[in-house]
N, CA and C atoms as a LAMMPS dump frame, in Angstrom:
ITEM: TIMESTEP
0
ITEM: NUMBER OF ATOMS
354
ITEM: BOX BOUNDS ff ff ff
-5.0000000000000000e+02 5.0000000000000000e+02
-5.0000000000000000e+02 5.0000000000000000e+02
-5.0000000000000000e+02 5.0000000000000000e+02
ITEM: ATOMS id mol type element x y z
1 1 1 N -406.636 -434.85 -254.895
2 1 2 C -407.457 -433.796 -254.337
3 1 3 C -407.192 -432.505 -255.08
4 2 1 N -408.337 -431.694 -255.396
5 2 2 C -408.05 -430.451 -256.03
6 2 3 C -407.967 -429.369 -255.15
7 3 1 N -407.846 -427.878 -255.731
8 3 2 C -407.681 -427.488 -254.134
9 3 3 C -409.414 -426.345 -253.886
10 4 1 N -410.054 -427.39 -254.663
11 4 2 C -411.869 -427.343 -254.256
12 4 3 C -411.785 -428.08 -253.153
13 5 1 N -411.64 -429.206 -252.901
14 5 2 C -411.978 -430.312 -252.087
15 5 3 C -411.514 -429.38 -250.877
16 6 1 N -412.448 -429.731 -250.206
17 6 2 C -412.135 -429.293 -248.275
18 6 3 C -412.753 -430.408 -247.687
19 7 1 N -411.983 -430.356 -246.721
20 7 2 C -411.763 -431.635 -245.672
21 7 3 C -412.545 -430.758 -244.074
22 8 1 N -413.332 -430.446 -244.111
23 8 2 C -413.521 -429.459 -242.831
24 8 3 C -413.139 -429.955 -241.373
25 9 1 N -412.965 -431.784 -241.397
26 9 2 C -412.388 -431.832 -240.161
27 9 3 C -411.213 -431.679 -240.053
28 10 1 N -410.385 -432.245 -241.533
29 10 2 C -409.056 -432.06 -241.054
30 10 3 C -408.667 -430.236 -241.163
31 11 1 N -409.255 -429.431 -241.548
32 11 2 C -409.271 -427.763 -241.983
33 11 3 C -409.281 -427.834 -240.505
34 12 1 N -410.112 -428.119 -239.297
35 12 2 C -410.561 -427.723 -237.987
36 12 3 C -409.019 -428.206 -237.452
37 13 1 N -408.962 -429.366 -237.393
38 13 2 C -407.397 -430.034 -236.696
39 13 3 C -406.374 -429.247 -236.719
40 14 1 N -406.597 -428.877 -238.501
41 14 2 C -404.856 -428.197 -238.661
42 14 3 C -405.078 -426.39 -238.077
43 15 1 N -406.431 -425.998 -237.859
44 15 2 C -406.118 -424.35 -237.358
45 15 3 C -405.962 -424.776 -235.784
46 16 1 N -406.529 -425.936 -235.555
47 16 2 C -407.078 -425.705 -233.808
48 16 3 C -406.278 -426.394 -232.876
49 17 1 N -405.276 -427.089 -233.797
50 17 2 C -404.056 -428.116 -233.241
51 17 3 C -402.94 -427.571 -233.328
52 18 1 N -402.82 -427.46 -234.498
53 18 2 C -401.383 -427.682 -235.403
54 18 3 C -401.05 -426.133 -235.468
55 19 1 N -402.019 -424.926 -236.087
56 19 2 C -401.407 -423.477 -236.35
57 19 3 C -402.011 -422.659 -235.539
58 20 1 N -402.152 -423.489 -234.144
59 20 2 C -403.465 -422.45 -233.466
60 20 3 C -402.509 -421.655 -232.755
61 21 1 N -402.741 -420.279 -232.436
62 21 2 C -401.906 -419.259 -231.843
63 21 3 C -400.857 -418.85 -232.471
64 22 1 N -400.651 -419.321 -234.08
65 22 2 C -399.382 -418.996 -234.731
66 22 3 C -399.823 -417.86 -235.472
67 23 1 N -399.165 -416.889 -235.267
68 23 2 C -399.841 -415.745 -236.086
69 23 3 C -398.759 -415.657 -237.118
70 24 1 N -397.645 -415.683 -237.143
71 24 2 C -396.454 -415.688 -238.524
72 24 3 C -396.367 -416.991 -239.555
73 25 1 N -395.776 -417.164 -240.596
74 25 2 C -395.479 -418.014 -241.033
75 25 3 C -394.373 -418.785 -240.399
76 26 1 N -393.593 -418.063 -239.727
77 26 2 C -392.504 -418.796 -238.768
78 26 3 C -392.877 -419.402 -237.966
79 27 1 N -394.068 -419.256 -237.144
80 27 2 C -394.94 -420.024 -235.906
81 27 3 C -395.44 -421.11 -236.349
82 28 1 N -396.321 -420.62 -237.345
83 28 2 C -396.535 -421.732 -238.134
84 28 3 C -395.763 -423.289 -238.751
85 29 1 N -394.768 -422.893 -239.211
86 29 2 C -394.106 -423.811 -239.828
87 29 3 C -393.229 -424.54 -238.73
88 30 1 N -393.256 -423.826 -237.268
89 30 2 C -392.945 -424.224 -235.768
90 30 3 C -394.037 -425.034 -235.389
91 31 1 N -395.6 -424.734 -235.275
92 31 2 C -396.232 -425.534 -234.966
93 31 3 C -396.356 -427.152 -236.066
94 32 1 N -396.058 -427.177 -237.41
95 32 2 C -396.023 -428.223 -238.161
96 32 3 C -395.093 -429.023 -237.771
97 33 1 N -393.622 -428.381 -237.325
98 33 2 C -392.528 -429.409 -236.906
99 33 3 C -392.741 -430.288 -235.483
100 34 1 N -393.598 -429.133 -234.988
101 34 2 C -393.816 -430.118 -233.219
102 34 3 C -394.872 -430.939 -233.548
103 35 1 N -395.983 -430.734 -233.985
104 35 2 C -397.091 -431.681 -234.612
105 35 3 C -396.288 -433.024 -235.391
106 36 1 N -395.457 -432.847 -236.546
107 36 2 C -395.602 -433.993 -237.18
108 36 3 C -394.091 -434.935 -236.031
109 37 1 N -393.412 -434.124 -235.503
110 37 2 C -392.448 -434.683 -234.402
111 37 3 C -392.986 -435.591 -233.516
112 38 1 N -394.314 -435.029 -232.915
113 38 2 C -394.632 -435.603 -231.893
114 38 3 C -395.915 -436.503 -232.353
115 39 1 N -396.018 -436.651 -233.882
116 39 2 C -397.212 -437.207 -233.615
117 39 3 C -397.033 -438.413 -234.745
118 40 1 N -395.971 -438.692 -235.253
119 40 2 C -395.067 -439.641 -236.701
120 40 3 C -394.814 -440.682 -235.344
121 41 1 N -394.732 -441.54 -235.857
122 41 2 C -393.811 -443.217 -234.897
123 41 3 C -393.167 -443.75 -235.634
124 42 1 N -391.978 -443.482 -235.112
125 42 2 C -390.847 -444.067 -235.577
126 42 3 C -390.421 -445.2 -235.473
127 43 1 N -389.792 -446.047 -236.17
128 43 2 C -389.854 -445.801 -237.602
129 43 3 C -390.984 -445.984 -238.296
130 44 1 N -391.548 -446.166 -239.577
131 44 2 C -392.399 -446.907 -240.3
132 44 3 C -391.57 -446.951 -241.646
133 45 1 N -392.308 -447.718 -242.612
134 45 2 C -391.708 -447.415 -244.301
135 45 3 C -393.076 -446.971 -244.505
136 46 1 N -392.257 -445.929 -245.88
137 46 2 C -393.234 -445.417 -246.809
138 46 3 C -392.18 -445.514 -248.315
139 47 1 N -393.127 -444.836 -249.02
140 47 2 C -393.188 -445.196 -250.75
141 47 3 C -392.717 -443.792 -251.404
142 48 1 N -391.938 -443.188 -251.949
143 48 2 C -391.46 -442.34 -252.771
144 48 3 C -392.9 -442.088 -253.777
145 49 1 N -393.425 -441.307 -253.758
146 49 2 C -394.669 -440.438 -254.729
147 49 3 C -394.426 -439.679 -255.666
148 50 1 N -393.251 -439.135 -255.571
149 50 2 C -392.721 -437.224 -255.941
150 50 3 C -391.309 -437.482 -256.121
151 51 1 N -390.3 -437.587 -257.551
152 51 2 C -389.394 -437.366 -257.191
153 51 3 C -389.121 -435.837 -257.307
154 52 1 N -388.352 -435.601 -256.47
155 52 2 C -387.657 -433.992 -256.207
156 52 3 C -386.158 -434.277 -256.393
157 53 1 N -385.685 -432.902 -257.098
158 53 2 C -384.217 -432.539 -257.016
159 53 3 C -383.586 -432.44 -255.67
160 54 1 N -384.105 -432.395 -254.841
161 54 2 C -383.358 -432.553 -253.148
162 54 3 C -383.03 -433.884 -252.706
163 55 1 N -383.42 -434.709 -253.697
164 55 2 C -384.022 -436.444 -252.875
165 55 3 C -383.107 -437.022 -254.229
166 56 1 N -382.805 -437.966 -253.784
167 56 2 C -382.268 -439.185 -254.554
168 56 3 C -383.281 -440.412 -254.695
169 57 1 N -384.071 -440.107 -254.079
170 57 2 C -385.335 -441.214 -254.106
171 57 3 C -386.021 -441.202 -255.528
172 58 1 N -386.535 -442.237 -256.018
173 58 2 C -387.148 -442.453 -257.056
174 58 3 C -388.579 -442.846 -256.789
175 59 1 N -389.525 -442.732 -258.214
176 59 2 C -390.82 -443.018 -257.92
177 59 3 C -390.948 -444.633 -257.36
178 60 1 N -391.91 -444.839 -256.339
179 60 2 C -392.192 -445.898 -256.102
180 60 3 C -391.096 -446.784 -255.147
181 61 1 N -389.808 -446.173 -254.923
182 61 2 C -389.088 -446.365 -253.848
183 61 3 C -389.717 -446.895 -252.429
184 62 1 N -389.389 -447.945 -252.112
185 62 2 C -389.914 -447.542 -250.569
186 62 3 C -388.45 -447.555 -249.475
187 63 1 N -388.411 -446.572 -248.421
188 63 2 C -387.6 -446.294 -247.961
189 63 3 C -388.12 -446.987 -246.145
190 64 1 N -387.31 -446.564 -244.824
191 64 2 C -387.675 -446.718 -243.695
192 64 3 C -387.632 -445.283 -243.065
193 65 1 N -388.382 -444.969 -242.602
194 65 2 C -388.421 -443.274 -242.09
195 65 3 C -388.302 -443.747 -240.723
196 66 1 N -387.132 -442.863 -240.046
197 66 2 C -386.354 -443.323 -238.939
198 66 3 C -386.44 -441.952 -237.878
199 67 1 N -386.921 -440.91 -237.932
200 67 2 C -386.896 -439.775 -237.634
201 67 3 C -387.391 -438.244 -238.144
202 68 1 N -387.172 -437.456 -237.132
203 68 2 C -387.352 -436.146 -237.602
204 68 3 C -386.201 -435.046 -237.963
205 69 1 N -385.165 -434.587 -238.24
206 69 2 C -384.172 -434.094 -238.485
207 69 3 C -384.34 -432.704 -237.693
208 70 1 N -382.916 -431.631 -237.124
209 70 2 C -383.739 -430.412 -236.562
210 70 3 C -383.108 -429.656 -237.595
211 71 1 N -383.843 -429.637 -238.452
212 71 2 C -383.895 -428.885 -239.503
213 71 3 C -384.769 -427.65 -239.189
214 72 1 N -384.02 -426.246 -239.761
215 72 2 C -385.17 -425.235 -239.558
216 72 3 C -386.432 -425.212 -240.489
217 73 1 N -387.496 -425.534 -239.956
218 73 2 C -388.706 -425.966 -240.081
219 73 3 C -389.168 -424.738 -241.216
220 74 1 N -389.811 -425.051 -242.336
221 74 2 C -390.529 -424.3 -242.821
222 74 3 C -391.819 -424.334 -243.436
223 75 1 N -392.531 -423.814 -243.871
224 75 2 C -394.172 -424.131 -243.919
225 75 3 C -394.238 -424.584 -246.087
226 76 1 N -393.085 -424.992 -246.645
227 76 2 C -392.747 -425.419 -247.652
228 76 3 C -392.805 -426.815 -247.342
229 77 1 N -391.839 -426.989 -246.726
230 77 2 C -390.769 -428.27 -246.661
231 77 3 C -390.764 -428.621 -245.177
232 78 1 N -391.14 -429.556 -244.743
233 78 2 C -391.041 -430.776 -243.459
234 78 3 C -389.717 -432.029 -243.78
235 79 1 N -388.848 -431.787 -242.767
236 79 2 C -388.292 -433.088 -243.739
237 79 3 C -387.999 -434.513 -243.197
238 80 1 N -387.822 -435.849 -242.841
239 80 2 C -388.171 -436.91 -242.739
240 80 3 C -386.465 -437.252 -242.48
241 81 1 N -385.727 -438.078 -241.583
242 81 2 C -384.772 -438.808 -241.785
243 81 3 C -385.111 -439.988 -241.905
244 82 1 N -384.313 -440.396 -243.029
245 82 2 C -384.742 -442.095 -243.731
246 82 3 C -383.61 -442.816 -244.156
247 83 1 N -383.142 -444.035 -244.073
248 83 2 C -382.209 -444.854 -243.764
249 83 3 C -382.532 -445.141 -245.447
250 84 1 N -381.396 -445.402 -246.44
251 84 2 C -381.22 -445.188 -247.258
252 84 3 C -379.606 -445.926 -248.302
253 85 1 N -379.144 -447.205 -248.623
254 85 2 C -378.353 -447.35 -249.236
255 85 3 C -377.14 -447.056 -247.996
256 86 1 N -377.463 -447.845 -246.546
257 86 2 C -376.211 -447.616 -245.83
258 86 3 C -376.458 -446.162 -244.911
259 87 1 N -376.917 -445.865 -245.026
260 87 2 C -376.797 -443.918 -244.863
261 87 3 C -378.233 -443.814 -244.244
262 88 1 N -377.787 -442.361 -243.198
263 88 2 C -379.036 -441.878 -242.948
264 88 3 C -379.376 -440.493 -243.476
265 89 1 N -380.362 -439.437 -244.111
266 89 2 C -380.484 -438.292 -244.231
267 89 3 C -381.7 -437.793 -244.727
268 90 1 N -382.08 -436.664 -244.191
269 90 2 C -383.188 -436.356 -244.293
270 90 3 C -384.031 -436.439 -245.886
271 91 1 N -385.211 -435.929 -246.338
272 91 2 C -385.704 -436.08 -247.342
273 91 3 C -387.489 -435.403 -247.17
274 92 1 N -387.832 -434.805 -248.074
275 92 2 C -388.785 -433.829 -248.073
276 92 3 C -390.074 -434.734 -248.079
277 93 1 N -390.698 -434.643 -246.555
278 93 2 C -391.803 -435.649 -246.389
279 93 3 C -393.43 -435.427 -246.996
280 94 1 N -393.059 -434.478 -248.04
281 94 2 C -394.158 -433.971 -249.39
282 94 3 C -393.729 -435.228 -250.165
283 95 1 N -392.743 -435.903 -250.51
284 95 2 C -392.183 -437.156 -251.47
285 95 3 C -392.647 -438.544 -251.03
286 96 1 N -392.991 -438.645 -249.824
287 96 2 C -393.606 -439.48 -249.391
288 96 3 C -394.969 -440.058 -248.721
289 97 1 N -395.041 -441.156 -248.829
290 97 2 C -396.857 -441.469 -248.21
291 97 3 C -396.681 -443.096 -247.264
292 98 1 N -397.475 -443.363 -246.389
293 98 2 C -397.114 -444.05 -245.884
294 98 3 C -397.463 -445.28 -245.739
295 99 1 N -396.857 -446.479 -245.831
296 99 2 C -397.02 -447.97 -246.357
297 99 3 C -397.306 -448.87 -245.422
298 100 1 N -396.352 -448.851 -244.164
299 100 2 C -396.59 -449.645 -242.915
300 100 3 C -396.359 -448.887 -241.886
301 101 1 N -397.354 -447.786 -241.406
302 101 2 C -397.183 -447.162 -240.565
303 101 3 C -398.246 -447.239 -239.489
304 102 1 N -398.157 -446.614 -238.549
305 102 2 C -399.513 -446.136 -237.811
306 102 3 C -400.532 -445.549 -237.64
307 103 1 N -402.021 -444.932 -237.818
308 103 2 C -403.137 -444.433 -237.821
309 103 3 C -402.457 -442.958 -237.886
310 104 1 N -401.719 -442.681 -236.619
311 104 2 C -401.494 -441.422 -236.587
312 104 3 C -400.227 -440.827 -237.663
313 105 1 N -399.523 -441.84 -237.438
314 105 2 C -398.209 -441.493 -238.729
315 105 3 C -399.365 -440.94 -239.844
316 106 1 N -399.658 -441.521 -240.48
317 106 2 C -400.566 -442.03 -241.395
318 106 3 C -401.991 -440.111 -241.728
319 107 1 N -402.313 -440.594 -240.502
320 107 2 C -403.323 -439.018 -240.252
321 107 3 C -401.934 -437.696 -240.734
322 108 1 N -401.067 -437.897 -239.664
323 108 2 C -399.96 -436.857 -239.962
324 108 3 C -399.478 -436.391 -241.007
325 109 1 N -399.028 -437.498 -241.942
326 109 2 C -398.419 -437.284 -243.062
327 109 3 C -399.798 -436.854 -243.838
328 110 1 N -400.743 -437.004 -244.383
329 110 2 C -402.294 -436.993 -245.084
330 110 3 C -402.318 -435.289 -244.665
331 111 1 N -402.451 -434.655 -243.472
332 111 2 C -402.673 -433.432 -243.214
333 111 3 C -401.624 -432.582 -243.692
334 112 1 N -400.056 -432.999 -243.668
335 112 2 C -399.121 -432.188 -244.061
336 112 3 C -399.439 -432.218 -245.728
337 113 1 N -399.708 -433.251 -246.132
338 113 2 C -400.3 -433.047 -247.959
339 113 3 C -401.33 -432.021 -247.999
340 114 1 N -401.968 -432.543 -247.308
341 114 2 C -403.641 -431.179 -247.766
342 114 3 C -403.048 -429.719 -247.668
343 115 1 N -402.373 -429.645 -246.267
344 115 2 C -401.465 -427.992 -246.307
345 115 3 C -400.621 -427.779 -247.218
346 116 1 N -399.887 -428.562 -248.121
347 116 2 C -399.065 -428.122 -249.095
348 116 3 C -400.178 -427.96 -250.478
349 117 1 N -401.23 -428.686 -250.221
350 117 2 C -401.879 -428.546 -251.862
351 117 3 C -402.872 -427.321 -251.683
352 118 1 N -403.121 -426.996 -250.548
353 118 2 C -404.315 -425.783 -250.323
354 118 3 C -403.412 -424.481 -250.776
């Protein structure tokens, strides 16, 4: 997606759901953590897309996403706890897309992409 492409339903979802009444970037990046918290099912697997210097994950990885971490939320970075080589720890859920998940996992993660590429 370029950042021509508009999605006007998901544009409507994410002001009228997800950032509605957030007037800061801090509210904001508050309303993304309760949205993708409450709306991800845990667990599912997904697939490494993006490697990042924060992540040990590699391209094409697929991992099990096991949670939400209470990480202080920011309108950058969402981050994912994922079971991993023994270990559990979070990981930047911009790196990932989702493989065997649910409609809504699935919707969730898709909307947190469009807000990072707009």
């Amino acid at each position: 997606m370029t950042t021509r492409d508009r999605d006007e339903e998901r544009d409507e979802r994410i002001n009228m759901e997800i950032i509605v009444d957030a007037y800061t970037p801090e509210e904001q990046a508050m309303g993304w953590h309760i949205y993708l918290e409450e709306t991800m099912d845990f667990p599912f697997k997904a697939r490494c897309i993006d490697e990042q210097e924060v992540s040990p994950l590699e391209e094409s990885e697929t991992v099990r996403v096991v949670g939400k971490p209470s990480s202080e939320p920011s309108l950058r970075q969402q981050f994912v706890t994922i079971e991993w080589m023994d270990r559990e720890f979070g990981v930047p859920l911009s790196q990932l897309e989702p493989v065997e998940a649910s409609s809504d996992t699935e919707q969730a993660i898709e909307d947190w992409h469009y807000w990072l590429e707009r």
